[in-house]
DRENDO-1510 file (C-alpha; in Angstrom, 1 decimal, always signed):
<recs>
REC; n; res; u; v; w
REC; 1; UNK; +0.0; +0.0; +0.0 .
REC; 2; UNK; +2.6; +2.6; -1.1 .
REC; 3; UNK; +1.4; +5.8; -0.2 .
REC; 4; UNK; -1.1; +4.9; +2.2 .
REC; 5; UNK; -2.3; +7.7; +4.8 .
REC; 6; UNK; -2.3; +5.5; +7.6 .
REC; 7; UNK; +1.3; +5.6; +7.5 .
REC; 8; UNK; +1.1; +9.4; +8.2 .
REC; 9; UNK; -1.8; +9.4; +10.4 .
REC; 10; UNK; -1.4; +10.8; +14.2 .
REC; 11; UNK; -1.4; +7.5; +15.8 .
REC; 12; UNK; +1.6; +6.3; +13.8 .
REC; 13; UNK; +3.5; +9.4; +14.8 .
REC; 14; UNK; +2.7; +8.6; +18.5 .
REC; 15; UNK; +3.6; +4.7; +18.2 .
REC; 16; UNK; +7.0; +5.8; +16.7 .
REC; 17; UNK; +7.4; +8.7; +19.3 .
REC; 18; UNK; +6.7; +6.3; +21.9 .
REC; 19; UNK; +9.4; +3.5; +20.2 .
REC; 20; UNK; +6.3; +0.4; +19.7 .
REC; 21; UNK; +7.5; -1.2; +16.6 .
REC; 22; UNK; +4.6; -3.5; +17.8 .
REC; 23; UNK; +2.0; -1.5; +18.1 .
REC; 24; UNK; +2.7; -0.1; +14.4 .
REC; 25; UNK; +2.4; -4.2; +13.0 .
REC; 26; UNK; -1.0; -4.1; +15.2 .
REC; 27; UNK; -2.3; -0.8; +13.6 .
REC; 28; UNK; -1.1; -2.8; +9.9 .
REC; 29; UNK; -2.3; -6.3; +10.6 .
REC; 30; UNK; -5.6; -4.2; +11.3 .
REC; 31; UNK; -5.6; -2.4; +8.5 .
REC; 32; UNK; -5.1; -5.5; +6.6 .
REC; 33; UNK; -8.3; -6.7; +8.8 .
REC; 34; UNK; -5.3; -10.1; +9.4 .
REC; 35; UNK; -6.2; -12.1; +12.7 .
REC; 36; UNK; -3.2; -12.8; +14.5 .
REC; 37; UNK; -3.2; -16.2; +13.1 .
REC; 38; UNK; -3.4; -14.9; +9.7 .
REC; 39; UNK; -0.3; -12.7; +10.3 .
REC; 40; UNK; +1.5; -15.7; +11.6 .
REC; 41; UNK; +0.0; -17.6; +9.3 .
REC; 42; UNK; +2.5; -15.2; +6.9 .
REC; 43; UNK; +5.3; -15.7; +9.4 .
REC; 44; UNK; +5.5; -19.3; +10.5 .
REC; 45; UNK; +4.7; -18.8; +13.8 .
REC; 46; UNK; +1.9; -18.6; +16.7 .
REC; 47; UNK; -1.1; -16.3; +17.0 .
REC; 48; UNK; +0.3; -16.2; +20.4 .
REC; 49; UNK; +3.7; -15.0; +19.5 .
REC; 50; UNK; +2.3; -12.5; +17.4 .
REC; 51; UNK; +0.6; -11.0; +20.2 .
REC; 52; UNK; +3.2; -11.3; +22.2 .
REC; 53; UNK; +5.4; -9.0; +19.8 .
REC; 54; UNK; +2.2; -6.6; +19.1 .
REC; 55; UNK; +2.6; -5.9; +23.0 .
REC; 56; UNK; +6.1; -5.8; +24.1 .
REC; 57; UNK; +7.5; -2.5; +24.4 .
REC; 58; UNK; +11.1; -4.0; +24.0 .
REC; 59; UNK; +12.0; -5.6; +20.6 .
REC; 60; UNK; +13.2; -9.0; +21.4 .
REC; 61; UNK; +13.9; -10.2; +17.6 .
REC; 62; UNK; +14.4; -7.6; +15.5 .
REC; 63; UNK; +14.6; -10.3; +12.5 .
REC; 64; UNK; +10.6; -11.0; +13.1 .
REC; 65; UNK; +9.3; -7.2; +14.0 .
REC; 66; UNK; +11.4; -6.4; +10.6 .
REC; 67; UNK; +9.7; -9.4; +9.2 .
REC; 68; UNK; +6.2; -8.8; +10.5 .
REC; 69; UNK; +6.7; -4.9; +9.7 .
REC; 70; UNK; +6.9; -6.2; +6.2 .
REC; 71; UNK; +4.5; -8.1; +5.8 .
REC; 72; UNK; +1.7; -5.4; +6.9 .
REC; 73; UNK; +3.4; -2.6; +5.0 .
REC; 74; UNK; +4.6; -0.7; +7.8 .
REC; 75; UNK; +7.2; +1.3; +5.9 .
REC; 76; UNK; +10.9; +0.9; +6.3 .
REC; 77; UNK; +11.5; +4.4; +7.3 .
REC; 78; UNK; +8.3; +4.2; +9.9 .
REC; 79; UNK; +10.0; +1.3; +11.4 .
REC; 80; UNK; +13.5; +2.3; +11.8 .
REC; 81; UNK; +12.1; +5.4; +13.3 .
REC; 82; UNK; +10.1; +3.3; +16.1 .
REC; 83; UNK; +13.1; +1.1; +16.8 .
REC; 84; UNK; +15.6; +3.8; +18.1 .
REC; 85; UNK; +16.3; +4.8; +21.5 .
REC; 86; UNK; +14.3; +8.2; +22.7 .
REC; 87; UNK; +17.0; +11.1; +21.6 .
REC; 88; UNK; +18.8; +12.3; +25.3 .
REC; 89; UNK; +17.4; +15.5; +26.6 .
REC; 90; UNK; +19.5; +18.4; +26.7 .
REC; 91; UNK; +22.0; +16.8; +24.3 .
REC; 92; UNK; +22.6; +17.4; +20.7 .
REC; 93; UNK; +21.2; +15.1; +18.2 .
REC; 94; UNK; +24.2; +13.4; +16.0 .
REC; 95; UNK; +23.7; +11.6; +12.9 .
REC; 96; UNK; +25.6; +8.7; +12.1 .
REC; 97; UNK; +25.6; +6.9; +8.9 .
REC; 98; UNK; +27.2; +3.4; +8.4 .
REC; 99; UNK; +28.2; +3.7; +4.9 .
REC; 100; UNK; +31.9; +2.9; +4.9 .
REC; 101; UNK; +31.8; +5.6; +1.6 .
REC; 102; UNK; +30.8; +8.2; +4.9 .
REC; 103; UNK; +33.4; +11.2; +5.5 .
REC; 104; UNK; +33.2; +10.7; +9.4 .
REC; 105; UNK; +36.3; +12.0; +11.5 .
REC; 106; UNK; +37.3; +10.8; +15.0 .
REC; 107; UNK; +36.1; +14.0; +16.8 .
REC; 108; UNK; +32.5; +13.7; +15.3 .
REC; 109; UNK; +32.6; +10.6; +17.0 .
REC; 110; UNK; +33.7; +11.6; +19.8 .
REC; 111; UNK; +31.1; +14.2; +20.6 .
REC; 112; UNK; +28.9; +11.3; +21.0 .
REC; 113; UNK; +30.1; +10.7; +24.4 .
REC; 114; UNK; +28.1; +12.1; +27.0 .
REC; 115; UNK; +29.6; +13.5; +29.9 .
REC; 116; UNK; +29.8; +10.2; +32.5 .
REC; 117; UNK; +31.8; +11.5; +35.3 .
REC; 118; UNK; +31.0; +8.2; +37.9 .
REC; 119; UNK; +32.6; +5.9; +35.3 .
REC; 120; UNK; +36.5; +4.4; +35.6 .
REC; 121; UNK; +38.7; +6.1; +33.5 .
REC; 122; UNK; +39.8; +2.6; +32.0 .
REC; 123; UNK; +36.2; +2.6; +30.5 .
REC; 124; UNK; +36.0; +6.3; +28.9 .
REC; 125; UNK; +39.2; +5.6; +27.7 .
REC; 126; UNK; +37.9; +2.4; +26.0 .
REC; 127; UNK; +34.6; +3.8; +24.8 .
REC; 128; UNK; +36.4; +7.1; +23.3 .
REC; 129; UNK; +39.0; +4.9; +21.3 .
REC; 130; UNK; +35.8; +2.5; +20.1 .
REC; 131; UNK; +34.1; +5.9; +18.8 .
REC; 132; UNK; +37.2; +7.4; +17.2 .
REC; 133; UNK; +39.0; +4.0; +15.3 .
REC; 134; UNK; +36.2; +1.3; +15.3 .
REC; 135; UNK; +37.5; -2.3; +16.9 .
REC; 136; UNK; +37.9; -5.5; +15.0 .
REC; 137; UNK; +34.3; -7.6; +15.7 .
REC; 138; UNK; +33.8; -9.5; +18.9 .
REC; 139; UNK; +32.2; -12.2; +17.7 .
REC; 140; UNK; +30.2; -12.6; +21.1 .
REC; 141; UNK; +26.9; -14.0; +19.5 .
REC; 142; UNK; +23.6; -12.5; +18.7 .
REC; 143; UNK; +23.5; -8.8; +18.1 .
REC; 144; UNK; +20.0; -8.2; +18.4 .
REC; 145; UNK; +20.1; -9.5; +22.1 .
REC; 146; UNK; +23.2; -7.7; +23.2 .
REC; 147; UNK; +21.8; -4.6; +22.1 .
REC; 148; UNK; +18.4; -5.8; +24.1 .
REC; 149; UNK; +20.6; -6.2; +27.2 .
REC; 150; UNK; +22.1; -3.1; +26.7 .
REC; 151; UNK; +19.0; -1.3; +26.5 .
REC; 152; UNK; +18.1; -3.0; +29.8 .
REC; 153; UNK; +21.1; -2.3; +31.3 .
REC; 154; UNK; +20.3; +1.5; +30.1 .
REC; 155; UNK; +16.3; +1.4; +31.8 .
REC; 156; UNK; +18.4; +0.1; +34.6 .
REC; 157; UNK; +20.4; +3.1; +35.0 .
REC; 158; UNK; +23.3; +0.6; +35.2 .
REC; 159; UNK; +25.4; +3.0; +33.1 .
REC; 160; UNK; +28.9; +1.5; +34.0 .
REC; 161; UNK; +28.0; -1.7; +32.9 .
REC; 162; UNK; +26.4; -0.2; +29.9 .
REC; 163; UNK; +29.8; +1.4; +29.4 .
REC; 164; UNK; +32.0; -1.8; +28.9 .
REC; 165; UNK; +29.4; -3.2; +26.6 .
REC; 166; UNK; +29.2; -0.7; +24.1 .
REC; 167; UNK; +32.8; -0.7; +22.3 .
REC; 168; UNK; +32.0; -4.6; +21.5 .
REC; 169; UNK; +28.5; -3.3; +20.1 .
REC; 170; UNK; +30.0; -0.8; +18.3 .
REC; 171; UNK; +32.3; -3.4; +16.5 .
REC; 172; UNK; +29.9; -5.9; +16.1 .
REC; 173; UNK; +27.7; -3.0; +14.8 .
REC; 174; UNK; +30.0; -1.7; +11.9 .
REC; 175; UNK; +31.1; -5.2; +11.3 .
REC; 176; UNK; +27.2; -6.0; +10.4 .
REC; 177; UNK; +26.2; -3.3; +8.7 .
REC; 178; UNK; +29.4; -3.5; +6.4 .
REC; 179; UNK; +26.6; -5.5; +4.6 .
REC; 180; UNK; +24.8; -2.5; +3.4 .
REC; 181; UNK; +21.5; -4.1; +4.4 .
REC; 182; UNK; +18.7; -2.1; +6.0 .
REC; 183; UNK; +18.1; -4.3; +8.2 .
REC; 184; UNK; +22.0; -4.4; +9.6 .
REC; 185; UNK; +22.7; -0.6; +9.1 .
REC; 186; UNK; +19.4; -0.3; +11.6 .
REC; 187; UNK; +21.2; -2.2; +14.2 .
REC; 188; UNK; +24.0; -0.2; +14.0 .
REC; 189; UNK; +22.2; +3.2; +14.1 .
REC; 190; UNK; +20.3; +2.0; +17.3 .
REC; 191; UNK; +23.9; +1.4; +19.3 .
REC; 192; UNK; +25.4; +4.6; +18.3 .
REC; 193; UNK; +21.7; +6.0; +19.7 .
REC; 194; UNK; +22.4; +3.6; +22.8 .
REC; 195; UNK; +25.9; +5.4; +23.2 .
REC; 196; UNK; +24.5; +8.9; +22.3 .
REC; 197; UNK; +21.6; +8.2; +25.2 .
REC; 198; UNK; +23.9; +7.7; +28.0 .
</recs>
C-alpha cells in the first residue's frame, strides 16, 4: 500500500514517538483486517507469538518485527524510526551513517560521548577509542540480544555496565552493517543511539 495515509496518520506518529515497533504491525495487521493467526500464518509462527510482539514495548527479535513490519506494509522508514532509543534531553542530536563511503572523522565521533563522570577512566578511555578508530568484531553471539541487554542495562540506570558493553557493540555494529542491508545498518544506528543516550 505505497502511499497509504495510515502511515502518516497521528497515531503512527505517537507509536513511533513512543518507540512500539509493535504496536505499528497491530495498527497494519488491522488495517489488513489479518487475525493474529493470519499474520502468523505469513510468518511461520503462533497467533500467540504474534501477540506477544504486538505488546512488548522492548523488541526481542528484531529479525521477526522487521519481518512482520513487512509483511503489513509498515514502511521501512516508519519502522526504523520506532526502533531507536528516545534522543537524550539536553543533548545534541548526532547523525551517524554506516556507509563505509561516509566522511566521518574521529572528533565527530567523539562528541557522542556524553559526559559520565562516575565511570572508571579505564572505560571512557575504551569507549572514546571504540568511537574514534572502530575495533575489529567480537564475535560474542547475537546482536540483536546484546543490544536488548544493553538497553536493559540503560532502563536500569546501570550505566557503567552499559559502558563496557558498548565498544563490543560498536564493532559488532560496523562489522554487520558492512553488509549494506537495511536491516543491519538499523542495528547499527540503534547502538550509536544507545551510546548517544547515556
Amino acid at each position: 500500500m505505497p502511499g497509504d495515509p495510515l502511515w502518516n496518520s497521528a497515531k503512527v506518529r505517537e507509536l513511533v514517538a513512543r518507540r512500539q515497533p509493535g504496536g505499528l504491525v497491530r495498527l497494519g495487521r488491522e488495517h489488513r483486517e489479518w487475525t493474529l493467526a493470519e499474520l502468523g500464518e505469513h510468518l511461520g509462527c503462533s497467533a500467540a507469538t504474534v501477540s506477544r510482539m504486538e505488546r512488548r514495548t522492548r523488541v526481542t527479535d528484531l529479525t521477526l518485527i522487521q519481518r512482520a513490519a513487512s509483511a503489513v506494509g509498515v514502511p521501512r522508514h516508519v519502522l526504523v524510526s520506532s526502533l531507536a532509543p528516545p534522543a537524550p534531553s539536553g543533548l545534541p542530536s548526532t547523525r551517524v551513517s554506516a556507509s563505509p563511503h561516509a566522511e566521518e572523522g574521529p572528533m565527530r565521533r567523539r562528541s557522542l560521548l556524553a559526559a559520565t563522570a562516575t565511570a572508571p577512566a579505564a572505560m571512557l578511555l575504551g569507549m572514546d577509542r571504540a568511537l574514534a578508530d572502530t575495533p575489529p568484531p567480537t564475535g560474542r553471539g547475537a546482536l540483536d540480544a546484546r543490544v536488548a541487554s544493553a538497553r536493559d542495562l540503560y532502563d536500569k540506570g546501570a550505566h557503567t555496565q552499559l559502558l563496557g558493553l558498548l565498544p563490543g557493540l560498536l564493532a559488532d555494529g560496523h562489522a554487520a552493517a558492512s553488509s549494506r542491508r537495511e536491516l543491519d545498518q538499523a542495528r547499527l544506528s540503534s547502538v550509536y543511539s544507545l551510546s548517544a543516550a547515556r
